[in-house]
NUMIVO-470167 format. One record per residue (C-alpha): residue number from 1; x, y, z; chain. Coordinates in steps of 0.2 Angstrom, whole numbers, plus 2048, in hexadecimal, padded with zeros to 3 digits. Example, Ala and Ser with C-alpha at 12.3 -4.5 7.8 and 13.67 -1.06 7.14 Angstrom:
// residues 2
(1; (83E; 7EA; 827); 'A')
(2; (844; 7FB; 824); 'A')
// end
This chain:
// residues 467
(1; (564; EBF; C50); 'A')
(2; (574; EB6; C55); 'A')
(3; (57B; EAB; C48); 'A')
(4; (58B; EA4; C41); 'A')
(5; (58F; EAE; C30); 'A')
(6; (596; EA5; C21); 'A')
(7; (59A; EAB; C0E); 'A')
(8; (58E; E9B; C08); 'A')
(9; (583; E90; C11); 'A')
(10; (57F; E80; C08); 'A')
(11; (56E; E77; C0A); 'A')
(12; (573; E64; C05); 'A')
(13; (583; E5B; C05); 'A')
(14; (57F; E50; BF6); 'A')
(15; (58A; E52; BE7); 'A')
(16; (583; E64; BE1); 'A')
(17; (585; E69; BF4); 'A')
(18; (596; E63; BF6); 'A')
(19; (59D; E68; BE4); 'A')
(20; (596; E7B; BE9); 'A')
(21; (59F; E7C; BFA); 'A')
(22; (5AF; E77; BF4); 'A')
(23; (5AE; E83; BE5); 'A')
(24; (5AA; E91; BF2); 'A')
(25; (5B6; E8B; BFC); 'A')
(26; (5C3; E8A; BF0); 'A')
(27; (5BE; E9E; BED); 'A')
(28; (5C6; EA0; C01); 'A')
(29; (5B3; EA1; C04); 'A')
(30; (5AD; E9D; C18); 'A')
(31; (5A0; E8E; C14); 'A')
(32; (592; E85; C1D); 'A')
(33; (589; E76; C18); 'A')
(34; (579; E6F; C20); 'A')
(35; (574; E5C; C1E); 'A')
(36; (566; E54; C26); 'A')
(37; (56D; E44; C28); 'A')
(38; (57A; E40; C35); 'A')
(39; (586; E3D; C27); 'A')
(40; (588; E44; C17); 'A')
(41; (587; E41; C04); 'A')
(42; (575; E41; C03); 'A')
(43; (569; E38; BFB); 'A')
(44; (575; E36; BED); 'A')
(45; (582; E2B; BF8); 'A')
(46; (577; E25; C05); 'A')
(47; (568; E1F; BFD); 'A')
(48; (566; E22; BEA); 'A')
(49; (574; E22; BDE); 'A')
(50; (585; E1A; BE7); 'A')
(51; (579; E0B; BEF); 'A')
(52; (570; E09; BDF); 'A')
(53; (580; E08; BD5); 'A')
(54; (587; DFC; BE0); 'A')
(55; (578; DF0; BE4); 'A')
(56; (578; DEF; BD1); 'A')
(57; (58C; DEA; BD1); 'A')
(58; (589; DDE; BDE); 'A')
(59; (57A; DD6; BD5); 'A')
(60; (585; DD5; BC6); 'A')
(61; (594; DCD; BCF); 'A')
(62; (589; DC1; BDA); 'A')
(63; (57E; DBA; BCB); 'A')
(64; (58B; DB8; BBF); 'A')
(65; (581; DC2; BB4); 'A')
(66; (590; DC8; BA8); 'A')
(67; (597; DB9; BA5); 'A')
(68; (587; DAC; BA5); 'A')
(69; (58B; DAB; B90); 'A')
(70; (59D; DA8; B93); 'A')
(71; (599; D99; BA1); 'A')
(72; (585; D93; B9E); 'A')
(73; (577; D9D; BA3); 'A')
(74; (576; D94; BB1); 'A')
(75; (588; D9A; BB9); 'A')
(76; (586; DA5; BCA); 'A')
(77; (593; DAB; BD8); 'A')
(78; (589; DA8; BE5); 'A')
(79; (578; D9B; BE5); 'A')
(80; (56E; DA4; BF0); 'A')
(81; (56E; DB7; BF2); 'A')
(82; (567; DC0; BFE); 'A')
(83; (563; DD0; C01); 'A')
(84; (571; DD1; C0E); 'A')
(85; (57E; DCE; C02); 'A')
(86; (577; DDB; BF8); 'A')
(87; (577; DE6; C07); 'A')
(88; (588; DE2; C0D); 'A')
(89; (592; DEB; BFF); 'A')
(90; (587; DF7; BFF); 'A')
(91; (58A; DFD; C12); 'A')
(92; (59C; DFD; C0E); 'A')
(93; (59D; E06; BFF); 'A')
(94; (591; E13; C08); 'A')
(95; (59C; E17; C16); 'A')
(96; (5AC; E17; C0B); 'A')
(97; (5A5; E26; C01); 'A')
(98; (59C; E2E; C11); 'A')
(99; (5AF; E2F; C17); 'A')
(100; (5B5; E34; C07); 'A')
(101; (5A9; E45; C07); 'A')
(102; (5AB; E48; C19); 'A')
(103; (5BE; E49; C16); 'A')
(104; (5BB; E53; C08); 'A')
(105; (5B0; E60; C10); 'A')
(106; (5BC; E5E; C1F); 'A')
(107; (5CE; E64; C14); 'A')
(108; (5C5; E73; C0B); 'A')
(109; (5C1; E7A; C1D); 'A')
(110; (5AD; E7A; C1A); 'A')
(111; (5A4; E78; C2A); 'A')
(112; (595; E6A; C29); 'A')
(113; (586; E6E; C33); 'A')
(114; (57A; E60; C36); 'A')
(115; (567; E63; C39); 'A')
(116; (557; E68; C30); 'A')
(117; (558; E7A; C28); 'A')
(118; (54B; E86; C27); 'A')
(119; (54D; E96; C22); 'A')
(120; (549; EA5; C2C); 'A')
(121; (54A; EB2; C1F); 'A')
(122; (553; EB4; C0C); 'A')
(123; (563; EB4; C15); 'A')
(124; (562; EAA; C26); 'A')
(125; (560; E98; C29); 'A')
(126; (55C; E8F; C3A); 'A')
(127; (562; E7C; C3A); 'A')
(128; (55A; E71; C45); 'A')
(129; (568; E64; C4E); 'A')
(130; (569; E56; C59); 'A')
(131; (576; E62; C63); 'A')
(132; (568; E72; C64); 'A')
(133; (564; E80; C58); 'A')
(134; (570; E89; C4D); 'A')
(135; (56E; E99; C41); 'A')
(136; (577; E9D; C34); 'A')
(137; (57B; EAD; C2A); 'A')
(138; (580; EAE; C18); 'A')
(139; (57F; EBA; C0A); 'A')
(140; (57E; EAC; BFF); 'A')
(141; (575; E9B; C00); 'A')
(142; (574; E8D; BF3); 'A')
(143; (567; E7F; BF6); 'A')
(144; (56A; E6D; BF1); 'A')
(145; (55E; E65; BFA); 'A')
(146; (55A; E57; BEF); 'A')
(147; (54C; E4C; BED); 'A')
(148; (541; E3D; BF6); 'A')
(149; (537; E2F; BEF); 'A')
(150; (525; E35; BEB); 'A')
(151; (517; E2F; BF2); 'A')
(152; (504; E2A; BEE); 'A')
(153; (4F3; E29; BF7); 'A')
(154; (4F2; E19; BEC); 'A')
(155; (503; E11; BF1); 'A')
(156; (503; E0C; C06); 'A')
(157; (517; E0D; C09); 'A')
(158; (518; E02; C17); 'A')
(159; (52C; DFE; C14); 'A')
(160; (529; DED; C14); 'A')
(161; (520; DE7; C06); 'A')
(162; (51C; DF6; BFD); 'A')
(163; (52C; E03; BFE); 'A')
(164; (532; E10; BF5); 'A')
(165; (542; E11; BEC); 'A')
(166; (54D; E16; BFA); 'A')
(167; (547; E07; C04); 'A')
(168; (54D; DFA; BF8); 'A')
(169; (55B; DF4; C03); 'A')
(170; (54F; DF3; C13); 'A')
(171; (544; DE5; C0A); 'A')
(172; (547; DD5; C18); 'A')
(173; (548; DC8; C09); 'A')
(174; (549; DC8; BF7); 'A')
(175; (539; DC6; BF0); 'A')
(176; (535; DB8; BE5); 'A')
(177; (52C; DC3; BDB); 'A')
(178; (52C; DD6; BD9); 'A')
(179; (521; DE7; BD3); 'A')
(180; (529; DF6; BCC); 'A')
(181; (51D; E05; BCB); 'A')
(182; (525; E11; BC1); 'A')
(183; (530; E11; BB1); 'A')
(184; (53C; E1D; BB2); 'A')
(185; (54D; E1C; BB4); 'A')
(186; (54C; E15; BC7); 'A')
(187; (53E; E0A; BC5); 'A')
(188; (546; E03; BB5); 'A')
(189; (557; DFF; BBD); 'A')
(190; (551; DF8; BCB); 'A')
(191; (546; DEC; BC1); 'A')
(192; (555; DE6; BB7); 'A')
(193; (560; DE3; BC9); 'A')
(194; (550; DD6; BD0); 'A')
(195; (54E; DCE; BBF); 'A')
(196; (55F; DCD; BBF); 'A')
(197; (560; DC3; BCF); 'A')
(198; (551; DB7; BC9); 'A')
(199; (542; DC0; BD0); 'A')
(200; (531; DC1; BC7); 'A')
(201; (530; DD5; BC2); 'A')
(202; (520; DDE; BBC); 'A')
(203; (523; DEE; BB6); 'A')
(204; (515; DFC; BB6); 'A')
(205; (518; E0A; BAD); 'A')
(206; (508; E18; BA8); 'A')
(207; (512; E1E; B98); 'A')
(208; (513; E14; B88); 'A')
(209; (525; E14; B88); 'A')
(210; (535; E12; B94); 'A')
(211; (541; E20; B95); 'A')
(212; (53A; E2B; B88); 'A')
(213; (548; E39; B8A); 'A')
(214; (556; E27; B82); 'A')
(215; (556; E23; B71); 'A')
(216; (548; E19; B6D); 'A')
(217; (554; E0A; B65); 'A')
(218; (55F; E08; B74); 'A')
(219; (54E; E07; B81); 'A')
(220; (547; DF9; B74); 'A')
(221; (557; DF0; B75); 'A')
(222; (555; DF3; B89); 'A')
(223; (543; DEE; B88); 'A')
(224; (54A; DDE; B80); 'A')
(225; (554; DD8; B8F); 'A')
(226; (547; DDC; B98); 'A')
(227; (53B; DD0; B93); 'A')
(228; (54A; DC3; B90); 'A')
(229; (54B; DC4; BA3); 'A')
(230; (539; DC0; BA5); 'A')
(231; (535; DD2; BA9); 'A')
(232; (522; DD4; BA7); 'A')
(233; (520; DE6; BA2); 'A')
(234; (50E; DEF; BA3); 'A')
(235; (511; E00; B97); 'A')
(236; (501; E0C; B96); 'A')
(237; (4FB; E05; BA7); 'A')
(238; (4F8; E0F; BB6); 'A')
(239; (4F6; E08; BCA); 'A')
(240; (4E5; E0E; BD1); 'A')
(241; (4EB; E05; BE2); 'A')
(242; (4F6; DFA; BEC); 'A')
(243; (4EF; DEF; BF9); 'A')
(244; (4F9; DE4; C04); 'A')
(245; (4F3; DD1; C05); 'A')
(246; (4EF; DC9; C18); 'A')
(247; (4FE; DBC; C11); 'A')
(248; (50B; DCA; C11); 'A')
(249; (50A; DCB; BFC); 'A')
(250; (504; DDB; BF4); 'A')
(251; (4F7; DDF; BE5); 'A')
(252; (4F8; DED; BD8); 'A')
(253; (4E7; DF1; BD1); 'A')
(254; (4EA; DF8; BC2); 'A')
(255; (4DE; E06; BBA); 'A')
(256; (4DB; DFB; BAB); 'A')
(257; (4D5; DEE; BB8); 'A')
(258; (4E2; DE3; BB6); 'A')
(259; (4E8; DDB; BC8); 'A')
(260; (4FC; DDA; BCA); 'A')
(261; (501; DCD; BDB); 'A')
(262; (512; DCD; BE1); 'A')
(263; (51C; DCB; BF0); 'A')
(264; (521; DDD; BF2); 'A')
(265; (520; DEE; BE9); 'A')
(266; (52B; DFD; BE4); 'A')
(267; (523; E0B; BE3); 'A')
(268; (52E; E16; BD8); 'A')
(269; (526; E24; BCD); 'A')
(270; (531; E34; BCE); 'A')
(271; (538; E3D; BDE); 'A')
(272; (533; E4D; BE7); 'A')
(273; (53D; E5A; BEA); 'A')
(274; (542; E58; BFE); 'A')
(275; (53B; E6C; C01); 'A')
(276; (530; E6A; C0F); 'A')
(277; (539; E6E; C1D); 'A')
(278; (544; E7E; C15); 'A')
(279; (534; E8B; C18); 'A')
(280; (539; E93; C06); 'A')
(281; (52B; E9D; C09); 'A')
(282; (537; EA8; C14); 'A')
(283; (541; EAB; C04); 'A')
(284; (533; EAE; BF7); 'A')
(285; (538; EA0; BEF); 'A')
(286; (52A; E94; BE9); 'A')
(287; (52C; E81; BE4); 'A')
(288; (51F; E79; BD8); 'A')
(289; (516; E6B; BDD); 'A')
(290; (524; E60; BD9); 'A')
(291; (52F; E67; BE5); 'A')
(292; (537; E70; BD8); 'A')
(293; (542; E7F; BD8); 'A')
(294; (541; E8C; BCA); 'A')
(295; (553; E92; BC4); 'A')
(296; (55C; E9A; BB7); 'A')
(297; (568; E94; BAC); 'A')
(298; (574; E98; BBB); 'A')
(299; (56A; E8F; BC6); 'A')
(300; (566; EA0; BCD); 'A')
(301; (554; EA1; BD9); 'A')
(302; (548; EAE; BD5); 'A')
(303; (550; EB6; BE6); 'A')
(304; (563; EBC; BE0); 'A')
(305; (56F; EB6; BED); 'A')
(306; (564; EA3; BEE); 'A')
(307; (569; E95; BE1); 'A')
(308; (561; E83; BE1); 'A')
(309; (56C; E76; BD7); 'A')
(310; (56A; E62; BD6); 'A')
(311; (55B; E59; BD7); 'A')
(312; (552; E65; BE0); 'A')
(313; (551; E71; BCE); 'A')
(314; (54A; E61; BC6); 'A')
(315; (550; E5A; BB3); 'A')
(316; (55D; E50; BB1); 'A')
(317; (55F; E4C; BC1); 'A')
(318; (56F; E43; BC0); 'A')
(319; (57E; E45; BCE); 'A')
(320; (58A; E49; BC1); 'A')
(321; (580; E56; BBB); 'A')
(322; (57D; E5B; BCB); 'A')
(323; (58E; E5E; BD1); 'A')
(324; (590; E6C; BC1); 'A')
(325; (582; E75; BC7); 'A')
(326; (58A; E76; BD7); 'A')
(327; (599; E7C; BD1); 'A')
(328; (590; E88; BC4); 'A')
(329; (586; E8F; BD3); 'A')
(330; (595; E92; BDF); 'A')
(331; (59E; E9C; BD2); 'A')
(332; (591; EA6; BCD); 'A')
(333; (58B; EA9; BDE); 'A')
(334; (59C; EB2; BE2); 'A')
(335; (59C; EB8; BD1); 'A')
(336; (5AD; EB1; BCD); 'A')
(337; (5B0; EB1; BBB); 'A')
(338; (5A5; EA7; BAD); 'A')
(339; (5A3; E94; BAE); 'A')
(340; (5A1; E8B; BA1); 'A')
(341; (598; E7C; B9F); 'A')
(342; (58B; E75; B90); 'A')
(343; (57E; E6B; B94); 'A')
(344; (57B; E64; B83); 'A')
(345; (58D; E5B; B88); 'A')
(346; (585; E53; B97); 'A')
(347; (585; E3F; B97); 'A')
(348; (57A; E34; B9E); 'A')
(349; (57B; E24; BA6); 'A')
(350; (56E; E19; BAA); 'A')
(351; (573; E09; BB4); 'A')
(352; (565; DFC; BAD); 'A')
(353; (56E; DEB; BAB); 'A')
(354; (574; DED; B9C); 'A')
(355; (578; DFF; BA1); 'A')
(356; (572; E0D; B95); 'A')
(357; (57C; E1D; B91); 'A')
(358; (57C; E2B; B84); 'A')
(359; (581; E3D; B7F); 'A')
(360; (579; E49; B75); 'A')
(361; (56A; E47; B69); 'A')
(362; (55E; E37; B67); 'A')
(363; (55A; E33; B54); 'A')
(364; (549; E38; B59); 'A')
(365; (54F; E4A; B5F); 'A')
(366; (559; E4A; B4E); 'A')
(367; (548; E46; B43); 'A')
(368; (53D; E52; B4B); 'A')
(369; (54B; E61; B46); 'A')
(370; (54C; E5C; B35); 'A')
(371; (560; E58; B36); 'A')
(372; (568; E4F; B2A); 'A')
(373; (572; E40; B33); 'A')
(374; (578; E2E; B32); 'A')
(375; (578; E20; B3E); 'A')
(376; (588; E13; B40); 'A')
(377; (586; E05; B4B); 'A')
(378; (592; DF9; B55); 'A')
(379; (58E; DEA; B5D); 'A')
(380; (59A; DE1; B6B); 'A')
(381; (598; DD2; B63); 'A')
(382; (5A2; DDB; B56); 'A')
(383; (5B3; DDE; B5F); 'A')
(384; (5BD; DD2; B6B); 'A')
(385; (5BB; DDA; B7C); 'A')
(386; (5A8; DD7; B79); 'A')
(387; (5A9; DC5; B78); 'A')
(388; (5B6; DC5; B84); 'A')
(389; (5AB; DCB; B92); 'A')
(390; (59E; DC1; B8B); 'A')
(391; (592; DD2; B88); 'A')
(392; (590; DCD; B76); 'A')
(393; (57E; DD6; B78); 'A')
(394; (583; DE6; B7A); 'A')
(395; (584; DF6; B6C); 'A')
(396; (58A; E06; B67); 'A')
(397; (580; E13; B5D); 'A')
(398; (588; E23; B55); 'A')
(399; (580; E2F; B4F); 'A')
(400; (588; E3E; B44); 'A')
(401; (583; E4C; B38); 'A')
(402; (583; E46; B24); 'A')
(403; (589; E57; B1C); 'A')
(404; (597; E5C; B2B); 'A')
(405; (599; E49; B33); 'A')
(406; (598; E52; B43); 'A')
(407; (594; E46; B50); 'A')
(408; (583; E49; B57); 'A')
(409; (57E; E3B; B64); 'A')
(410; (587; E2C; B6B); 'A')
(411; (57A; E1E; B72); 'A')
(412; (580; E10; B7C); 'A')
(413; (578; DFE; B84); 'A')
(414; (585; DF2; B8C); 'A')
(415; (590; DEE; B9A); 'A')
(416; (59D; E00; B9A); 'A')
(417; (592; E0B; B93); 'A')
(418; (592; E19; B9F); 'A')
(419; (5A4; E17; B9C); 'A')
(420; (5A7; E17; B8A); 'A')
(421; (59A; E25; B86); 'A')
(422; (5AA; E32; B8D); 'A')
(423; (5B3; E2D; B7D); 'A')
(424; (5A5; E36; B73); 'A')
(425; (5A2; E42; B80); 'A')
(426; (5B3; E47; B7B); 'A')
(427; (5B2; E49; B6A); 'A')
(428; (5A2; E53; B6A); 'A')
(429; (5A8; E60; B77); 'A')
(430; (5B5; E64; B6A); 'A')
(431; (5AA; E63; B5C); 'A')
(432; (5B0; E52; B52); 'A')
(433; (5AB; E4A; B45); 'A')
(434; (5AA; E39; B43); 'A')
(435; (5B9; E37; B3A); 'A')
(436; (5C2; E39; B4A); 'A')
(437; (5BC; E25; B4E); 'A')
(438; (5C3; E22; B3A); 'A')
(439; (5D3; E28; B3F); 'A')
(440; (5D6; E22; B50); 'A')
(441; (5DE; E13; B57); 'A')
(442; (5D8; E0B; B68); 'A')
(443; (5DE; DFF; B70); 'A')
(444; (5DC; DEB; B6A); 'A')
(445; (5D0; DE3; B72); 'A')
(446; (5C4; DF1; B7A); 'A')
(447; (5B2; DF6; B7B); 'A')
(448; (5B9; E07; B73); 'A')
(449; (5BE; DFF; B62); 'A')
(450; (5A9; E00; B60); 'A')
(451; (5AC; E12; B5B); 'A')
(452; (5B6; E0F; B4D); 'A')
(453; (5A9; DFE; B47); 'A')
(454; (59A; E0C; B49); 'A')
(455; (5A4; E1A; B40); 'A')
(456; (5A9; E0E; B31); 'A')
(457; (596; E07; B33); 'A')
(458; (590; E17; B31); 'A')
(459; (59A; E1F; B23); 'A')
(460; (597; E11; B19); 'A')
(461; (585; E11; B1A); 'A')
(462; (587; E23; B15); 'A')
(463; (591; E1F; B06); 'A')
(464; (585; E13; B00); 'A')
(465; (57A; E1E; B01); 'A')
(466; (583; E2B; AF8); 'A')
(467; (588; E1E; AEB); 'A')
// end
């Protein structure tokens, strides 16, 4: 078999594909890396995480959403928005980051091979390309695949009217009004970026509550906006099927036989892994009915030289997250020293507006294990830069240890969170304690002054207590 030999071949170039070339490469490893697509990044920059992120800033900037408390709620950018403006930025912000990892790829000498892959046997895969068939050799392969939208018999995808979640940008015209199917994290932010923008949103979720894995207090307070923004929300309610109306509007027949009408449907309940095409059975290697791929704590297959990482190995499923395990692999592919990296350190971001993010564990994680802890709580209302950008809505839960005041969660709702959560992050990677917020100053006025309110909330709850 004639074929092109590399140290590593790489199945994906998303960001756990990418992050584990250029870790092999940076190990003066000869890499290749296969994408699908006739550009890379994957579904993370092409249609999931980078178009999501900024359809939701451009929904923000064009409706005046932050400032609307400042100015009247009545204050916009832009009247009429369309699903062309929306689309505008997006395109743009796309093919700046499409540049951006090709150029990266391109400076650490990794060679980018565009086509379908299958592999032929445990250590040889055939890629399919628009320029003809190429094989390639490697003693080690990492897959990072990714995921696409799932699908149900129940739900007719016609891309239209009823579309998945990376169709979103495709719809011709905003829709006066909307269904979500589906209350995880996609179906839930895309909710809140079409209420945003004054459409009528049904949400249709099966389980009782949204985002169980969050802390239950932040997901009311999200629950809350929500309904503010005249979000309709079905909980414990499942869709036995979706018709499309001779008028263009579609109909979600619910199991509880409830009807739901609106002028358009996202279907958005989990993802699939995107395994179809690699002919794992040629490996050994099976994935579950998910689209799942089994690995160890190393993101090591069941077969030695073959490691899965990103979305493809399943939970958490977040880019970030994704582009450790990439790096993680590649070292320990090549066996190059111990990497270290702690999951329980991990943060996650969720971009609902407001957006959500937290580290560590939930009050509800903290009961169930019997630890002794206390809550402090900050509100932006409570520091200037909050009423200063007008989020006065917003809040910031600390959670720490009574006996060691170790800090043991940070939970954040409001405009920044994803940011300020890495102020925490830092203080539990080193082991803090909460009087590290005590005894800091931050800068006057900022959102991170809502540590020290949340530490001094928090303590003196604990005093009283004790008292």
């Amino acid at each position: 078999m004639s074929a092109a030999k590399y140290d590593l071949t790489v199945i994906g170039s998303g960001p756990s594909g990418q992050r584990a070339a250029v870790a092999a490469s940076k190990m003066k490893k000869r890499v290749a890396v296969v994408e699908s697509r006739s550009v890379v990044g994957g579904v993370c920059i092409n249609t999931g995480t980078i178009p999501s992120k900024t359809m939701r800033e451009a929904v923000l900037h064009l409706s005046g959403y932050n400032y609307r408390s400042v100015y009247g709620m009545n204050y916009r950018v832009k009247e009429k928005i369309t699903m062309a403006d929306l689309a505008f930025r997006v395109q743009a912000v796309i093919k700046t980051e499409v540049d951006v990892t090709e150029a990266q790829l391109s400076r650490n000498g990794i060679d980018v091979v565009h086509g379908i892959a299958h592999f032929i046997d445990p250590t040889h895969v055939k890629v399919e390309g628009p320029a003809g068939d190429t094989t390639l050799e490697s003693d080690r392969i990492i897959i990072a695949v990714g995921t696409r939208p799932s699908t149900s018999p129940k739900v007719p995808i016609n891309g239209r009217t009823i579309i998945n979640s990376d169709q979103v940008l495709d719809l011709p015209t905003l829709p006066r009004s909307l269904i979500v199917v589906g209350g995880g994290v996609i179906g839930v932010e895309y909710a809140c970026m079409f209420a945003t923008l004054g459409v009528r949103v049904t949400l249709i979720e099966k389980r009782a509550k949204l985002l169980e894995f969050a802390d239950q207090e932040i997901v009311e307070a999200l629950s809350y906006h929500l309904r503010d923004a005249r979000v309709t929300m079905r909980l414990g309610e499942e869709v036995e099927s979706v018709e499309e109306l001779p008028d263009g509007g579609v109909v979600a027949n619910l199991q509880s036989k409830k009807k739901v009408s609106g002028d358009a449907l996202l279907y958005a309940v989990g993802r699939q892994g995107a395994v179809d095409d690699l002919n794992l059975a040629a490996t050994g290697i099976e994935a579950d009915a998910r689209g799942r791929i089994p690995v160890d704590e190393h993101y090591q297959t069941k077969v030695e030289h073959i490691y899965a990482v990103g979305d493809v190995v399943g939970f958490p499923a977040l880019a970030s997250v994704s582009m450790e395990q990439g790096r993680i692999a590649a070292h320990r592919a090549f066996d190059d020293g111990e990497t270290t990296s702690n999951p329980s350190f991990y943060p996650y971001g969720i971009y609902t507006i407001p957006e959500i993010s937290f580290i560590g564990k939930t009050e509800e994680q903290l009961t169930d294990e019997d630890v002794p802890y206390e809550v402090g709580m900050a509100y932006y209302r409570e520091v200037a830069r909050g009423q200063i950008r007008g989020d006065t809505t917003g809040r910031l839960k600390l959670i720490f240890h009574r006996d060691t005041r170790k800090v043991l969660g940070v939970h954040i709702i409001g405009e920044g969170a994803s940011e300020l959560v890495h102020i925490g992050q830092a203080v539990m990677t080193f082991d803090g304690t909460v009087d590290y917020f005590v005894d800091t100053v931050f800068n006057y006025p900022t959102l991170a002054e809502c540590y020290k309110v949340a530490a001094f909330n928090g303590l003196g709850r604990m005093h009283r207590y004790q008292g």
